[in-house]
N, C-alpha and C positions, 0 to 999 in steps of 0.2 A: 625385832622391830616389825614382826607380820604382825599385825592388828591389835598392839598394845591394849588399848581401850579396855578391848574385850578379854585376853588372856590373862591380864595380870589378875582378873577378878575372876580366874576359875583355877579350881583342886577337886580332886576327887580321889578315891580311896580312901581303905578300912582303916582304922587306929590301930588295928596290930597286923602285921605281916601276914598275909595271905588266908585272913579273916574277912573274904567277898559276900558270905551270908550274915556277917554282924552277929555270930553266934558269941562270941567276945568283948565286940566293945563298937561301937556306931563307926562314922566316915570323919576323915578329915574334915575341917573345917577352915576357913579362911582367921577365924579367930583361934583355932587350937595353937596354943604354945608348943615351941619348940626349944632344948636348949640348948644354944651354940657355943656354950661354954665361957671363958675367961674375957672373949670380944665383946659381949654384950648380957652374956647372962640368957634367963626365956624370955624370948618375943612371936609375937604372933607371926604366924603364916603369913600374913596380910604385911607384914613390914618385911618380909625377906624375897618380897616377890619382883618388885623391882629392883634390878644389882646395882643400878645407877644412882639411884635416888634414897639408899637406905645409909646403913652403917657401914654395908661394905664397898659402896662406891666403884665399882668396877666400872671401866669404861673398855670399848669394843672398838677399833676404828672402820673394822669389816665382820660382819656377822656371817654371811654366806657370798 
């Protein structure tokens, strides 16, 4: 809950594992799919970034 706003609209890092020069394949994006399998199938970065508000609905009663 530190500054929502802001962090749910930031990622960064390469598309394959310890690929920091992009000799391989460009950065994460907020639209690059992911696939979580049997729960939902690939969905974008951007839909799994809030726990609360997506498909997987987590809720926290204390975070720190």
């Amino acid at each position: 809950m530190r500054d929502p706003r802001n962090r749910l609209a930031q990622v960064q890092g390469p598309l394959i594992f310890n690929d920091y020069d992009n000799l391989q394949a460009g950065n994460v994006t907020l639209d690059t799919l992911v696939d979580i399998g049997v729960s939902a199938g690939p969905i974008s970065i951007r839909d799994t970034m809030d726990i609360e508000n997506t498909i997987f609905c987590y809720k926290y009663d204390e975070l720190y």
